[in-house]
Structures are given as C-alpha cells and as structure tokens.
PDB file as gemmi writes it, atoms N, CA and C in Angstrom:
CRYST1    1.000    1.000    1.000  90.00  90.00  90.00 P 1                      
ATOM      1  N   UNK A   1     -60.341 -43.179 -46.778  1.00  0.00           N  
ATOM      2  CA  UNK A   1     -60.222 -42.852 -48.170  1.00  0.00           C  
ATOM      3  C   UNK A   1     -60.189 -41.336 -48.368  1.00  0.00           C  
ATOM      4  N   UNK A   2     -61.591 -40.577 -47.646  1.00  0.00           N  
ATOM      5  CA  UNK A   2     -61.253 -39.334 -47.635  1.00  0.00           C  
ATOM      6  C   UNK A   2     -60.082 -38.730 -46.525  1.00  0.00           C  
ATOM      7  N   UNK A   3     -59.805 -39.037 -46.176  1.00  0.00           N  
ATOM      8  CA  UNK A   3     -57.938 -38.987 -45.272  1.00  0.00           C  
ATOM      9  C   UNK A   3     -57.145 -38.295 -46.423  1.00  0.00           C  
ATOM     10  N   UNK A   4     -56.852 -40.237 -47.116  1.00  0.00           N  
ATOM     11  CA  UNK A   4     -55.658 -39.784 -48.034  1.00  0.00           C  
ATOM     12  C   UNK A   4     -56.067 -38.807 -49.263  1.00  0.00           C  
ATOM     13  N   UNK A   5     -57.288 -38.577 -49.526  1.00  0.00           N  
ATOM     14  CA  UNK A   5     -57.178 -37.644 -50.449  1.00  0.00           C  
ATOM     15  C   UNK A   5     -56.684 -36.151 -50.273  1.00  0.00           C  
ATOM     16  N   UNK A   6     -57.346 -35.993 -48.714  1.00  0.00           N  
ATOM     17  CA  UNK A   6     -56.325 -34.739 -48.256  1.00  0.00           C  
ATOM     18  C   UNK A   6     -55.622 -34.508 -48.048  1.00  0.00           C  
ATOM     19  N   UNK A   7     -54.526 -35.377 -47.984  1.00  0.00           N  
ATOM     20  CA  UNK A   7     -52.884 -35.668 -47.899  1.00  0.00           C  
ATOM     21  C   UNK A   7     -52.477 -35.205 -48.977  1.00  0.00           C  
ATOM     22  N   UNK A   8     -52.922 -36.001 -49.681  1.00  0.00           N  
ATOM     23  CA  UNK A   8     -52.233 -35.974 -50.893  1.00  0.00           C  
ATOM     24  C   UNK A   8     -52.491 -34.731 -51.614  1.00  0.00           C  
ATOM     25  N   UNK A   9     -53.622 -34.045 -51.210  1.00  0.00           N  
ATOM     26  CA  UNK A   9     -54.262 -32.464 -51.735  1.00  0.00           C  
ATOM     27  C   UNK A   9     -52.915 -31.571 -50.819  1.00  0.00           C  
ATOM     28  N   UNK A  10     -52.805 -31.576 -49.730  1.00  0.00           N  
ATOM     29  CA  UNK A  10     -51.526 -31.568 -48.822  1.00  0.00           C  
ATOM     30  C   UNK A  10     -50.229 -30.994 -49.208  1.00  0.00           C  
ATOM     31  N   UNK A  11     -50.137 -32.156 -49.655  1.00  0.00           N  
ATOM     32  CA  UNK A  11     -48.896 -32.823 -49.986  1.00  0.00           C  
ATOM     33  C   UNK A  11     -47.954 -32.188 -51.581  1.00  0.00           C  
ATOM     34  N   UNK A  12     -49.246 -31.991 -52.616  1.00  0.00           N  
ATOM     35  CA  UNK A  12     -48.971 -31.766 -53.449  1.00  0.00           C  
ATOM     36  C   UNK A  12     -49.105 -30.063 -53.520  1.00  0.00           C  
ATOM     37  N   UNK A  13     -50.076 -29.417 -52.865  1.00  0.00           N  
ATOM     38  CA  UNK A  13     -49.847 -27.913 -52.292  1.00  0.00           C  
ATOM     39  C   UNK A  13     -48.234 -27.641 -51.589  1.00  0.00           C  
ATOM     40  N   UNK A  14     -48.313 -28.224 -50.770  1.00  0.00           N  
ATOM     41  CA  UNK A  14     -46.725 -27.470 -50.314  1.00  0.00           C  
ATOM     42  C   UNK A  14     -45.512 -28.076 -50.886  1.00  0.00           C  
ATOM     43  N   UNK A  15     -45.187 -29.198 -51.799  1.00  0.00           N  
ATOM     44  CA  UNK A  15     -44.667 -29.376 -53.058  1.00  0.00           C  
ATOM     45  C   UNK A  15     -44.293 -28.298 -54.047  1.00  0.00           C  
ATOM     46  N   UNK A  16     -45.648 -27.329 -54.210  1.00  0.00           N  
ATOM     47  CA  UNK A  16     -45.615 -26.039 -55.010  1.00  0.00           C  
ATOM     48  C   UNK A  16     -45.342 -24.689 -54.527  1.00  0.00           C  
ATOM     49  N   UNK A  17     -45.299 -24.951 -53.185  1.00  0.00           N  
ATOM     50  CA  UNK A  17     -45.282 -23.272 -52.723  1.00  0.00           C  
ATOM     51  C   UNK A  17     -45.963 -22.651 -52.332  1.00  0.00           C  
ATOM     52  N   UNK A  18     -47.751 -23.948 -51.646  1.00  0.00           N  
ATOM     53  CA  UNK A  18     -48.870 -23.808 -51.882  1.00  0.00           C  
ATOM     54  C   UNK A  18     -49.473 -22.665 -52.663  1.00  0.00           C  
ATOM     55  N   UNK A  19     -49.142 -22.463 -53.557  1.00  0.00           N  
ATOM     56  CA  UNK A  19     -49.474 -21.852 -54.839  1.00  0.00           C  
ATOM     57  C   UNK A  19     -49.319 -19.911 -54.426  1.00  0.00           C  
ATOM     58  N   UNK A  20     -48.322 -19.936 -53.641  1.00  0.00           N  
ATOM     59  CA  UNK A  20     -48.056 -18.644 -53.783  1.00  0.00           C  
ATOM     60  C   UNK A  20     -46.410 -18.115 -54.567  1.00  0.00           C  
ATOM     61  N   UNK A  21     -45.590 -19.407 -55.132  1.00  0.00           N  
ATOM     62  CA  UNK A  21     -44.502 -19.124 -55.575  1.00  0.00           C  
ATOM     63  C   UNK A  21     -43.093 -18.958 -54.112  1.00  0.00           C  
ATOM     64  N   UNK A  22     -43.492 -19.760 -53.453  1.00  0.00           N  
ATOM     65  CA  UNK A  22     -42.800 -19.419 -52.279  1.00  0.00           C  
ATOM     66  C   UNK A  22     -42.207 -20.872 -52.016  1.00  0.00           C  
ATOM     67  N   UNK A  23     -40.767 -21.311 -52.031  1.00  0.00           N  
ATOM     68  CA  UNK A  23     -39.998 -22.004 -51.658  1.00  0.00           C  
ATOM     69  C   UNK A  23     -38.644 -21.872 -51.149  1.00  0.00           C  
ATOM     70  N   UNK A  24     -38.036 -22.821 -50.799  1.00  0.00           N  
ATOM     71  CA  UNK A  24     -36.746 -22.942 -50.344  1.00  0.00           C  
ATOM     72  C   UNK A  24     -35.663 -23.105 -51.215  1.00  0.00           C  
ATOM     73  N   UNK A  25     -34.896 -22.372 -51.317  1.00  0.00           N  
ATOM     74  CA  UNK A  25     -33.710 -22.225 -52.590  1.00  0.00           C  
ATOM     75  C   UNK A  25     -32.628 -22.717 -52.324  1.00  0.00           C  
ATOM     76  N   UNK A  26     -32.349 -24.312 -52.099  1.00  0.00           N  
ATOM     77  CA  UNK A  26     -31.165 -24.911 -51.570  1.00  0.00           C  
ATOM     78  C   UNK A  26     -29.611 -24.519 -52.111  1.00  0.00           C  
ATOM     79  N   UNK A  27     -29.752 -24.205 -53.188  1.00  0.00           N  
ATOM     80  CA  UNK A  27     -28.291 -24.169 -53.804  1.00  0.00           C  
ATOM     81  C   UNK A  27     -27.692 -22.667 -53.657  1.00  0.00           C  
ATOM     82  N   UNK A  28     -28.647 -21.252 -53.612  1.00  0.00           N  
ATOM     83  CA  UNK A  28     -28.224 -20.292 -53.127  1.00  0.00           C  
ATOM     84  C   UNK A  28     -28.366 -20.237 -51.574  1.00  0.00           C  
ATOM     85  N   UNK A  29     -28.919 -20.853 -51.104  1.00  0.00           N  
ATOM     86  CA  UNK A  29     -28.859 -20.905 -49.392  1.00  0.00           C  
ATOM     87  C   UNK A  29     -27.872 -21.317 -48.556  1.00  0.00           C  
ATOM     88  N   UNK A  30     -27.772 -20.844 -47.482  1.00  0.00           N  
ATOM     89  CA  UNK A  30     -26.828 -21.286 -46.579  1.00  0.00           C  
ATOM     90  C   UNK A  30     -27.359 -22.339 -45.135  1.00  0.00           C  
ATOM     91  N   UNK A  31     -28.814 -21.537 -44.720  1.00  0.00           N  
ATOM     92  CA  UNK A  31     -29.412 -22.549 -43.729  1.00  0.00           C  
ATOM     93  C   UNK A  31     -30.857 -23.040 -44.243  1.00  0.00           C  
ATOM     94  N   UNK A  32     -30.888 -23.762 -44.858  1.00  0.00           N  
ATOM     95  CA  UNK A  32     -32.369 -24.366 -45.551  1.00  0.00           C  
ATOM     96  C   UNK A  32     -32.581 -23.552 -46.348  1.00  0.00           C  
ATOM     97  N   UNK A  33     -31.785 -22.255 -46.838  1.00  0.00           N  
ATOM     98  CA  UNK A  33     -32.602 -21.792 -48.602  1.00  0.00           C  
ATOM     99  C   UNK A  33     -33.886 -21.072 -48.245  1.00  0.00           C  
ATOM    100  N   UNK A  34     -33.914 -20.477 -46.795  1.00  0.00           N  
ATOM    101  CA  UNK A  34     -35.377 -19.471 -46.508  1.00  0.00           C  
ATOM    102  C   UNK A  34     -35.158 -18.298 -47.083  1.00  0.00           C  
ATOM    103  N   UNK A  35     -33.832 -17.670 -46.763  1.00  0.00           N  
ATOM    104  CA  UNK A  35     -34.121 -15.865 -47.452  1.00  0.00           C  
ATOM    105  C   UNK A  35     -33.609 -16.394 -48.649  1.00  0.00           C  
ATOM    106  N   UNK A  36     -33.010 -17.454 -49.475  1.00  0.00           N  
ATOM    107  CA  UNK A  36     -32.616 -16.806 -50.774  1.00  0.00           C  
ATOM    108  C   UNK A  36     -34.122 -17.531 -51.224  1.00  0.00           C  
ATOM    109  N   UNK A  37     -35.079 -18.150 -50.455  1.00  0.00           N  
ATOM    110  CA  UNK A  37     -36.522 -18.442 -51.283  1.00  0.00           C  
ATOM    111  C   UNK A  37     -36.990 -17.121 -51.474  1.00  0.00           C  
ATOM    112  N   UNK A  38     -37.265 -16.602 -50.294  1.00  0.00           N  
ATOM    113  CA  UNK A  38     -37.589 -15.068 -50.031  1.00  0.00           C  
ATOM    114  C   UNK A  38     -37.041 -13.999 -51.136  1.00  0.00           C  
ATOM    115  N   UNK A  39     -35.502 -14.510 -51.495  1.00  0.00           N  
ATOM    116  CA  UNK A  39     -34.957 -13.142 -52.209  1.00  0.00           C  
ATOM    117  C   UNK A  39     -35.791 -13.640 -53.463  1.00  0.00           C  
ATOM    118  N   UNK A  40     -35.712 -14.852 -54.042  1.00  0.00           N  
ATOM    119  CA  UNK A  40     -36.346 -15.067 -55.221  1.00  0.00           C  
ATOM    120  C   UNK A  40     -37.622 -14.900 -55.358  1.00  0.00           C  
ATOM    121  N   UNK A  41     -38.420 -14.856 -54.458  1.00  0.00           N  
ATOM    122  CA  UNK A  41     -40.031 -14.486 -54.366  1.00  0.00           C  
ATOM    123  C   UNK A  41     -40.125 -12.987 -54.762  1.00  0.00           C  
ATOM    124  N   UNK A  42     -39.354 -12.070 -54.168  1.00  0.00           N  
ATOM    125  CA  UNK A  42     -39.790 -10.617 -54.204  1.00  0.00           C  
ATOM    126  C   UNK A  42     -38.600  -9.867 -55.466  1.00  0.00           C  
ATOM    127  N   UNK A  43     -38.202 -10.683 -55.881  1.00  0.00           N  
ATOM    128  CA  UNK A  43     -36.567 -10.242 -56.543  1.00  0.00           C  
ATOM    129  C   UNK A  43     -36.038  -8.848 -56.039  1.00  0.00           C  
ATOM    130  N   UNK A  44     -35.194  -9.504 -55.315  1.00  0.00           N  
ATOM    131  CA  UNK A  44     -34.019  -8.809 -54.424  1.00  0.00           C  
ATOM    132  C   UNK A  44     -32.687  -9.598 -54.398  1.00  0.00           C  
ATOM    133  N   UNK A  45     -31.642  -9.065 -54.620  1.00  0.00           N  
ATOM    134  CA  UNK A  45     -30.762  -9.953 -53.918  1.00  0.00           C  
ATOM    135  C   UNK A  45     -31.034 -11.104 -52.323  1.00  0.00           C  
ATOM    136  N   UNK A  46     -30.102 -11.916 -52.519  1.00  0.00           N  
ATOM    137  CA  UNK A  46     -30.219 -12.591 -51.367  1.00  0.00           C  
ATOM    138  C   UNK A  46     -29.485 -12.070 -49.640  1.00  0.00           C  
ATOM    139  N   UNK A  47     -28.648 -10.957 -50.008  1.00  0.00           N  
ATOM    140  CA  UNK A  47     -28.109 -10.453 -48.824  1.00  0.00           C  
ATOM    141  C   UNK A  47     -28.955  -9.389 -47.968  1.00  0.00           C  
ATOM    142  N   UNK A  48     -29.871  -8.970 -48.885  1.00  0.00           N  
ATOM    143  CA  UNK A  48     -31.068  -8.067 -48.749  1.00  0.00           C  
ATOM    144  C   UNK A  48     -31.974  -8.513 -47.528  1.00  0.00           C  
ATOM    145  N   UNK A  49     -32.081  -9.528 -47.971  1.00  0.00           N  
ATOM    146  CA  UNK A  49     -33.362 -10.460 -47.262  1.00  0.00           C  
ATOM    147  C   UNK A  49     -32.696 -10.854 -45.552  1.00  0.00           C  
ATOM    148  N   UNK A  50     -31.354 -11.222 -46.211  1.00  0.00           N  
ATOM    149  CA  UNK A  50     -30.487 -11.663 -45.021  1.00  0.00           C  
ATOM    150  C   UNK A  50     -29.862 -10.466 -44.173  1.00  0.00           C  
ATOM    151  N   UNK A  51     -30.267  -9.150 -44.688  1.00  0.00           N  
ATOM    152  CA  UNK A  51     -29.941  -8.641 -43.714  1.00  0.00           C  
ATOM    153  C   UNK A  51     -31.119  -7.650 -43.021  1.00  0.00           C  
ATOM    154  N   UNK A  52     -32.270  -8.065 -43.440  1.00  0.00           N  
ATOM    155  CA  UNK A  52     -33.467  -7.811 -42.886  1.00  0.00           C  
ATOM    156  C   UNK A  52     -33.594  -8.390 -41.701  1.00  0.00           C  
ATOM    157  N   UNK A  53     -33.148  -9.996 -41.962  1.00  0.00           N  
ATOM    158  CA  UNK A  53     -33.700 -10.990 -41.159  1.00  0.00           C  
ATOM    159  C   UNK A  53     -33.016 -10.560 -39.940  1.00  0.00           C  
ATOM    160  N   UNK A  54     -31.148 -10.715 -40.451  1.00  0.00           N  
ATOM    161  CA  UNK A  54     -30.396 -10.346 -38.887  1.00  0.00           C  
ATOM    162  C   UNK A  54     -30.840  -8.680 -38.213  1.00  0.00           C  
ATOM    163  N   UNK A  55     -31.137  -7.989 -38.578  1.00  0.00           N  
ATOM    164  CA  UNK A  55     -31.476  -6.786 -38.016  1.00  0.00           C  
ATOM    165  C   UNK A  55     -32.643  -6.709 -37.135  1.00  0.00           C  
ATOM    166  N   UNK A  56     -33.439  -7.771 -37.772  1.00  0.00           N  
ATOM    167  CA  UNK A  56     -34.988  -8.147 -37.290  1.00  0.00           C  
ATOM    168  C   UNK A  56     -34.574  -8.571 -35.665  1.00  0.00           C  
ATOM    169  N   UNK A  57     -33.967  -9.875 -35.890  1.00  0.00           N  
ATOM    170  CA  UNK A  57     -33.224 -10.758 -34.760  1.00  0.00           C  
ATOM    171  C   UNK A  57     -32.796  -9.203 -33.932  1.00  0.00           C  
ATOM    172  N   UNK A  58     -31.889  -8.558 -34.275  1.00  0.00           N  
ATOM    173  CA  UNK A  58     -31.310  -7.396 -33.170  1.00  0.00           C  
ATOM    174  C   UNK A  58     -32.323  -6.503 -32.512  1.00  0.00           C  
ATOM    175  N   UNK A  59     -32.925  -6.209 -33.362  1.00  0.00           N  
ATOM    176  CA  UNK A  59     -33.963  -5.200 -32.980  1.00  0.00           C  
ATOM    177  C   UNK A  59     -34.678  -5.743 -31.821  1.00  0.00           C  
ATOM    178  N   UNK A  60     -35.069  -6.847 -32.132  1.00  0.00           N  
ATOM    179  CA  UNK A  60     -36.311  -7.328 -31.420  1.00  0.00           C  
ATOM    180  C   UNK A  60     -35.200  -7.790 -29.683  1.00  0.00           C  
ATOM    181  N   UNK A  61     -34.035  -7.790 -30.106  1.00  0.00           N  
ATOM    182  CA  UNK A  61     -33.319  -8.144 -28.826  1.00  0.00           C  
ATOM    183  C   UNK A  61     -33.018  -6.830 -27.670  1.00  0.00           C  
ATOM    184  N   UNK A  62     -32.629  -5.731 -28.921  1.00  0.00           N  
ATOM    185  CA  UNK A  62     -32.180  -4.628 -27.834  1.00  0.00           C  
ATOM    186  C   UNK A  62     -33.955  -3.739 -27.378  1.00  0.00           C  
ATOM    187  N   UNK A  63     -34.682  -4.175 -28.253  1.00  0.00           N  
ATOM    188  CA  UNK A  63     -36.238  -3.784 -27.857  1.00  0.00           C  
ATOM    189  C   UNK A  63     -36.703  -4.418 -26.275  1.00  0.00           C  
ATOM    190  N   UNK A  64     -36.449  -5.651 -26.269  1.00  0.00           N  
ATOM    191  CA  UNK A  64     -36.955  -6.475 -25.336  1.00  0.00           C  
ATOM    192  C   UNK A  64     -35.949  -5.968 -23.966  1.00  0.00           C  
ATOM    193  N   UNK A  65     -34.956  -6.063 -24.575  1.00  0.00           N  
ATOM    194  CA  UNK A  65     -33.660  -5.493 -23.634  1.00  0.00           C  
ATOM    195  C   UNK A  65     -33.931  -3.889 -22.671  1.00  0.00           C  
ATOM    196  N   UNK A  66     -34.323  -3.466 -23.361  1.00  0.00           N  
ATOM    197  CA  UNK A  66     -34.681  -1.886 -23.177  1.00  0.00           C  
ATOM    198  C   UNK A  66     -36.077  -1.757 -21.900  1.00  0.00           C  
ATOM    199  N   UNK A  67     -36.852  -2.607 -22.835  1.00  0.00           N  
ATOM    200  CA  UNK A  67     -38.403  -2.853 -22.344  1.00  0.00           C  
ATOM    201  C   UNK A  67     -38.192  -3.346 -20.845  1.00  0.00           C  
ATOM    202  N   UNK A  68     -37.247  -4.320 -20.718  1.00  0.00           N  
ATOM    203  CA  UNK A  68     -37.114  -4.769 -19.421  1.00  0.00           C  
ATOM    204  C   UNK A  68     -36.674  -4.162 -18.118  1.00  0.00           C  
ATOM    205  N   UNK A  69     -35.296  -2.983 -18.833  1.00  0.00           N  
ATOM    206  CA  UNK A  69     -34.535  -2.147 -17.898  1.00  0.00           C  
ATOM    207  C   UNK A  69     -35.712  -0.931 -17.714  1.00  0.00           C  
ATOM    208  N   UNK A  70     -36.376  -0.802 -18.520  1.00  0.00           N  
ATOM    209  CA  UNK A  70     -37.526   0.350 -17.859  1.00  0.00           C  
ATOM    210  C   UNK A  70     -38.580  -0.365 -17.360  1.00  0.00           C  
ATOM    211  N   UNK A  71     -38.485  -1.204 -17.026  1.00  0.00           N  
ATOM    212  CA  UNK A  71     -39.700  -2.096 -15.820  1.00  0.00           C  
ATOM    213  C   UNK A  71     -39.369  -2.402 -14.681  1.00  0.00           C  
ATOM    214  N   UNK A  72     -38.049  -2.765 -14.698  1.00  0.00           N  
ATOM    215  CA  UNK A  72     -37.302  -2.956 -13.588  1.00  0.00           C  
ATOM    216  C   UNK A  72     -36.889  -1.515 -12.667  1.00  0.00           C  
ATOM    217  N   UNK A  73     -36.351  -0.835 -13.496  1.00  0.00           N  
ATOM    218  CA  UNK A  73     -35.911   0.747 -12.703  1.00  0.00           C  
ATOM    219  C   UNK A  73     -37.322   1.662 -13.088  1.00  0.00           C  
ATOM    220  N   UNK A  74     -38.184   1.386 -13.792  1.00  0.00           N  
ATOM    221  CA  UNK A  74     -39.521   2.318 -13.127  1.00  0.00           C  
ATOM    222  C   UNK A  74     -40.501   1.938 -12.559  1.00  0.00           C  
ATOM    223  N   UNK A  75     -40.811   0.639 -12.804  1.00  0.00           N  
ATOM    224  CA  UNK A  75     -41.752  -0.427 -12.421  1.00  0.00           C  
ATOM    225  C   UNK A  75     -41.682  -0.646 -10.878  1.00  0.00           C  
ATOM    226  N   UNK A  76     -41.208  -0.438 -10.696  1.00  0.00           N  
ATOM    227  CA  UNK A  76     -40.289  -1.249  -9.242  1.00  0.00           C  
ATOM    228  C   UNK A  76     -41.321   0.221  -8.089  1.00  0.00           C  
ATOM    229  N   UNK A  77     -41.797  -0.291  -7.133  1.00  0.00           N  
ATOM    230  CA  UNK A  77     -41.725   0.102  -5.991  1.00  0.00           C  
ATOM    231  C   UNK A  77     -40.479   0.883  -5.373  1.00  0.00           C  
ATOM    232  N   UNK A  78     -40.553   2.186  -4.712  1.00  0.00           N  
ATOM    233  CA  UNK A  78     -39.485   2.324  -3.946  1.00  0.00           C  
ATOM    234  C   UNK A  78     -39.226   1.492  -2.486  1.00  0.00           C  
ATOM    235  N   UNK A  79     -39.593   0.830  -2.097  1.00  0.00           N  
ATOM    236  CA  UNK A  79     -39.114   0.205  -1.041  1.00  0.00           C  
ATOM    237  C   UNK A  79     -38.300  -1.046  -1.722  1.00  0.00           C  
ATOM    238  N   UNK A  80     -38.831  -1.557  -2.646  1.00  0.00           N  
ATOM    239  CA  UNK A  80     -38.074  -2.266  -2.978  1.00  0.00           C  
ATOM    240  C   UNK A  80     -36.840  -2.251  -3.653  1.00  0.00           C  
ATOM    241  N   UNK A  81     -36.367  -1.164  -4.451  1.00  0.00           N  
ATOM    242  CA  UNK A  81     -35.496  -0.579  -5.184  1.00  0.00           C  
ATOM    243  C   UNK A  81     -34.579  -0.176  -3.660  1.00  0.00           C  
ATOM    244  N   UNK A  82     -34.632  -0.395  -2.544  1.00  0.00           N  
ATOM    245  CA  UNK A  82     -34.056   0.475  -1.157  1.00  0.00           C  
ATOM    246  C   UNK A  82     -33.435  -0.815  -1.466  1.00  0.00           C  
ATOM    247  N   UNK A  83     -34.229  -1.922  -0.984  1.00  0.00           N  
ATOM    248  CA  UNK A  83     -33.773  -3.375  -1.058  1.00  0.00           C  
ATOM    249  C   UNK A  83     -32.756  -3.734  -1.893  1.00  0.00           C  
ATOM    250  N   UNK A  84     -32.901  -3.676  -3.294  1.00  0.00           N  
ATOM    251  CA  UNK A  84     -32.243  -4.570  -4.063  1.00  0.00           C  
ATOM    252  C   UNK A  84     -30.557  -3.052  -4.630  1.00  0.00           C  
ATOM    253  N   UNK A  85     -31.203  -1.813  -3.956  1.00  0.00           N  
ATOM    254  CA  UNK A  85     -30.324  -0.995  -4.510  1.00  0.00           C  
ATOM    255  C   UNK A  85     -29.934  -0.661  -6.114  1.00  0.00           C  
ATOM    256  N   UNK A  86     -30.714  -0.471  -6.603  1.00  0.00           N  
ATOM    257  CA  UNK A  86     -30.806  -0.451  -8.563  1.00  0.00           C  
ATOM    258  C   UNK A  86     -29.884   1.032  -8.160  1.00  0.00           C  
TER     259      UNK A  86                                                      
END                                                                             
C-alpha cells in the first residue's frame, strides 16, 4: 500500500517537471524535445541550447583525443617508444 503511494508520488512528480519547470518539448524538438525543453526552461532560442550541446559533444572529443596523444608520446618509457617507434 505504502509502495503504490510512492509511485504514484513518483509518477505524478516527473509528470510535472518534478517541480522544477523542466520538460520535454515534443513539437519544437527534433530528438525527444531535450534542448528545445532546455531552450524553454532558460528562454533562449532552441539552436542556442543545440549548439551548446554539439560543441559540448566536440570538445569533450578533441579533449580526450589530445589527453591520450600526450600519454602515449610522453607517458611512454623510452625503451618502449624504441619498440613501437612513435
């Protein structure tokens, strides 16, 4: 009994946005309505948000990218760098 009451306490929280005004905006959206929820939460346009997001995605790629080539060519032992020839 006390289960379903928390379900339904649940249920009816993320229904609302769990009460921070935060949802999914299907009809301005393109993949589930996340940044144009986002653009409508903070009022911004929706390309704003969307181009936070893709920059986010890049960043974090040529970061990781970067991070790796200086582990590999400084990280590295010289005997082994003889080995693999970097």
């Amino acid at each position: 009994m006390m289960k379903d009451k928390i379900k339904e306490s649940i249920r009816a929280k993320k229904s609302h946005g769990w009460d921070l005004n935060l949802y999914r905006n299907k009809e301005k959206g393109y993949f589930g309505g996340v940044c144009a929820g986002l653009a409508d939460h903070f009022d911004v346009d929706t390309w704003v948000v969307r181009l936070f997001t893709f920059g986010g995605f890049i960043s974090r790629q040529l970061c990781s990218d970067c991070l790796y080539r200086a582990v590999v060519v400084f990280g590295c032992s010289t005997k082994w760098r003889e080995r693999v020839r970097i």
